[in-house]
C-alpha atoms as one frame of an Amber mdcrd trajectory, in Angstrom:
protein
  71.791  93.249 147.426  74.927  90.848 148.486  73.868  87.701 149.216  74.412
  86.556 152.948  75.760  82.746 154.189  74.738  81.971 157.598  77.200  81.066
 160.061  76.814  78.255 162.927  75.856  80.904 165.674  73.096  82.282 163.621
  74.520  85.065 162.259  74.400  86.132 158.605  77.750  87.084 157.047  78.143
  88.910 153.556  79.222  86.781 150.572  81.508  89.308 149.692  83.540  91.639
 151.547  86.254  94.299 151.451  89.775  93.498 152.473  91.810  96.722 154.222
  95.553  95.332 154.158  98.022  97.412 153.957  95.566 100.270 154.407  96.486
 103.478 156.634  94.283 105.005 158.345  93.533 107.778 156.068  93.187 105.010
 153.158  91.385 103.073 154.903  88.951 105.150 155.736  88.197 106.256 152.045
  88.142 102.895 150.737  85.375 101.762 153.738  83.349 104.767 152.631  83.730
 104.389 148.883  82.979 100.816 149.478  80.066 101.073 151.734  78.525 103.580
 149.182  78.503 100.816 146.643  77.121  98.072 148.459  79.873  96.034 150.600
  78.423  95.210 153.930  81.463  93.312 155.278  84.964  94.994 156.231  88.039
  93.249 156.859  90.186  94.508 159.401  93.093  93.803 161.980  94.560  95.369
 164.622  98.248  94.757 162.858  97.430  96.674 159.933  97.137  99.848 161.835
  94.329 100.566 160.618  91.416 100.432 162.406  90.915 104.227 163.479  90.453
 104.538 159.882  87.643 102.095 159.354  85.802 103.216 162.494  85.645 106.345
 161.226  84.540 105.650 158.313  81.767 103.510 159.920  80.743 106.702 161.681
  80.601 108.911 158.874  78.617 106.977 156.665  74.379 107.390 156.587  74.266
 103.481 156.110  72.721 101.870 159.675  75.336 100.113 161.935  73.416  97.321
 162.105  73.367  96.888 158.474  77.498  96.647 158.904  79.617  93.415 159.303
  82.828  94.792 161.081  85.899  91.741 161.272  89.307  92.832 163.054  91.692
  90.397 164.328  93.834  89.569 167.585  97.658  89.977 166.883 100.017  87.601
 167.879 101.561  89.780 170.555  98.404  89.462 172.546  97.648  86.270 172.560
  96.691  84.564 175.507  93.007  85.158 178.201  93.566  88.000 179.824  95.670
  90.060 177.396  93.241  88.999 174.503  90.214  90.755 176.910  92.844  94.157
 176.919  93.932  93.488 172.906  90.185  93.074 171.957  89.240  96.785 174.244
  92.227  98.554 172.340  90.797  97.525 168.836  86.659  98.122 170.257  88.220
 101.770 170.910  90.209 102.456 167.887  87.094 101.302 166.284  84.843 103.627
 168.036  82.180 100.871 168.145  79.471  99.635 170.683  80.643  95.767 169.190
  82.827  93.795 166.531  80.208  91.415 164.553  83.474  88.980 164.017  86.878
  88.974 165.847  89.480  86.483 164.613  92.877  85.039 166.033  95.047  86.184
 163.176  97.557  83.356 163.460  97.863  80.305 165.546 101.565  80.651 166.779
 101.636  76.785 167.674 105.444  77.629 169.334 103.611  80.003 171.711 100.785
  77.843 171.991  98.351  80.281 173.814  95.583  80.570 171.196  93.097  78.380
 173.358  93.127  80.952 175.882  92.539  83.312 173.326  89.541  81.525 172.005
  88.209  81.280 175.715  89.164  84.880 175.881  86.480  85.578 172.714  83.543
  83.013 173.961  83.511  85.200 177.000  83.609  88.382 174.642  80.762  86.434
 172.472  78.770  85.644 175.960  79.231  89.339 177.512  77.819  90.787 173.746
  81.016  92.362 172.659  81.153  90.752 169.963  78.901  88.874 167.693  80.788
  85.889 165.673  84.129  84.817 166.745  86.566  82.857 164.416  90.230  82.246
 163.516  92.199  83.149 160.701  95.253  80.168 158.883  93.895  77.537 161.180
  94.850  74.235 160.086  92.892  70.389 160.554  94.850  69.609 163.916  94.985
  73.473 165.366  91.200  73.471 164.360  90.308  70.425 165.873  92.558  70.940
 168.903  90.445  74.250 169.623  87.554  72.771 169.733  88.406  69.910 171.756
  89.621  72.074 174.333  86.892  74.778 174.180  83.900  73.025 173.152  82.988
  75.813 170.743  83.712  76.130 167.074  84.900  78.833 165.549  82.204  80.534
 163.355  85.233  81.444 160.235  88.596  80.215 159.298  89.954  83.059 157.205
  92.910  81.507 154.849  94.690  82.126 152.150  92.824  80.873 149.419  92.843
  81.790 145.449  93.410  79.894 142.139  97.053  79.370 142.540  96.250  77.899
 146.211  92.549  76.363 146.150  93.057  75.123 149.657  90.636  71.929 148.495
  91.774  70.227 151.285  91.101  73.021 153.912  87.536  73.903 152.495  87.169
  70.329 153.309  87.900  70.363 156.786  86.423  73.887 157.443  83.095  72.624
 155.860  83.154  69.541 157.484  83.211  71.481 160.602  80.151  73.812 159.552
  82.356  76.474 159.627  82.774  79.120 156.711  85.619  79.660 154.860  87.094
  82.869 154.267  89.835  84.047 151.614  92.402  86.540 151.978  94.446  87.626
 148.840  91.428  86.310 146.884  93.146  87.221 143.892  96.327  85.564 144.339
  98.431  88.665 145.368 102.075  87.950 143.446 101.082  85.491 141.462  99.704
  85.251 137.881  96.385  84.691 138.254  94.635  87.705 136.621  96.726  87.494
 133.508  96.551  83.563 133.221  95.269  82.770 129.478  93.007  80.584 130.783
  91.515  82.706 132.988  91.096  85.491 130.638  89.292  82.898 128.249  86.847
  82.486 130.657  86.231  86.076 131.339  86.153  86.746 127.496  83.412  83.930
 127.284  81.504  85.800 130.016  82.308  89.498 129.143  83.613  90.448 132.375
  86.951  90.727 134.172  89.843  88.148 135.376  88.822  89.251 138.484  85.533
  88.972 138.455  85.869  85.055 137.243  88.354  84.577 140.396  85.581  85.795
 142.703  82.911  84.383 141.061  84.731  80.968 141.173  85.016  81.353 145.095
  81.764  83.104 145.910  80.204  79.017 143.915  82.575  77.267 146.462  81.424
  78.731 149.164  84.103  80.579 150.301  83.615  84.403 151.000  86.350  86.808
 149.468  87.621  90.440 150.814  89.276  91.651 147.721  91.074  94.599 148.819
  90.661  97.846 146.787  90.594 101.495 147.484  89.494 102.331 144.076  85.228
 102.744 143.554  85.261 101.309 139.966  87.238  98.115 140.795  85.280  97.962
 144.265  81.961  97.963 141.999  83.483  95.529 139.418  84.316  93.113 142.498
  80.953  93.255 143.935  79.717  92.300 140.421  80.156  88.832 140.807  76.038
  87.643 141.427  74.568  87.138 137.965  76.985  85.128 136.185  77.753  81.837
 136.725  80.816  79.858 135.903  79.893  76.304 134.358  81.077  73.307 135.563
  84.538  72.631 133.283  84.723  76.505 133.836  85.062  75.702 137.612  87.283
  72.868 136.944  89.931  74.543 135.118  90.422  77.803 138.041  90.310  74.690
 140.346  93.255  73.426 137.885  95.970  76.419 138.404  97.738  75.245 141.641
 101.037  76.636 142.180 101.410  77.418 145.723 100.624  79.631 148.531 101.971
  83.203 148.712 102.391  83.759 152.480 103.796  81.735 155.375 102.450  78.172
 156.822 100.740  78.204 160.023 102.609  75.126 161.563 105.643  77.652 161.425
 104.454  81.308 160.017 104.413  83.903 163.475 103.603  87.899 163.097 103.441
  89.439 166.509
């Protein structure tokens, strides 16, 4: 059983979850059923990974209990904005094939376009009409975070970031926490860089008898942050989920906290996908 974190709305979201980028459909949807067959609960999607069909049918063809599910997708950039968030968040309900979304996201801020408060107003309205469960943001920084929620009066439930050992995002896990809101990580396992093959990160795994990975995710799942390691793959997926009866000590902690090199994708003051 995957422990759950509880989110400011009352909701319970997975510890752990499965990432879908850069999925198709037909991946995607063998991943979400290979996945949900060996215990993930949460499933991490977006409408800009083209991918959603997939998932949703996946959802539907498994024996496992909707309401057991925790089913993220994310507003694209292109549809930012009240009223064409309402239409973006109806295309992704129907590629889903689903009743609700238990967590919809604004994927990026796009300060230059500056439309993502309407978008948030957009998803309390969603939240209020029962369309959707949790709603949350994705690369939100301090000021965009705090700006929302000036001008909303709602906080965001998530702020799904990149976050792994090469970019421990201290500073944002701060800020998010501060904010009772939880902190997600995409590219939990550093994507690019080398984090998996680090010597001190195998040292840790040797001392524990389990993977590189498995120390990365362990490391986050004892911050607090919850990881969607994406894998299509049933042996890794199981491996990943494997991450609840070790523990990582505290100089253990200290030196994955220690491997800062940089982020691997774009800032959010500047970084736009539409």
């Amino acid at each position: 059983m995957i422990p759950t974190i509880e989110l400011n709305d009352g909701n319970r979201l997975p510890a752990i979850g499965l990432g879908t980028y850069p999925m198709n459909d037909d991946e995607a949807r063998s991943a979400v059923l290979s996945a949900i067959d060996v215990g993930y609960r949460l499933i991490d999607t977006a409408a800009r990974y083209g991918n959603e069909t997939g998932v949703g049918r996946a959802v539907a063809d498994t024996d496992v209990d909707r309401g057991d599910l925790f089913i993220a997708t994310k507003l694209p950039g292109s549809d930012h904005g009240y009223e064409s968030t309402l239409a973006s968040f109806e295309e992704s309900r129907r590629r889903l094939g689903l009743d609700y979304v238990d967590l919809y996201l604004i994927h990026w801020p796009l300060p230059r376009i500056d439309k993502y408060v309407d978008s948030f107003k957009a998803m309390i309205k969603l939240r209020d009409d029962g369309l959707v469960r949790s709603i949350g943001v994705s690369n939100f920084t301090d000021e965009q975070l705090r700006h929302l929620i000036r001008e909303t009066g709602a906080r965001p439930s998530v702020n799904q970031i990149e976050l792994h050992p090469a970019f421990n995002q201290a500073g944002m896990r701060a800020v998010d926490a501060g904010m009772d809101i939880v902190t997600q990580a995409w590219s939990p396992l550093g994507r690019g860089k080398p984090v998996l093959s680090h010597p001190l990160v195998r040292g840790i795994a040797d001392a524990h008898s389990v993977s590189p990975a498995q120390v990365v995710l362990r490391w986050e799942v004892q911050l607090g942050v919850v990881p969607i390691p994406k894998s299509g793959d049933p042996d890794r997926q199981r491996s990943n989920l494997a991450v609840f009866d070790f523990t990582l000590d505290d100089e253990q902690m200290r030196v994955m906290s220690g491997l800062e090199t940089g982020r691997i994708g774009g800032d959010p003051d500047e970084h736009e996908e539409f």
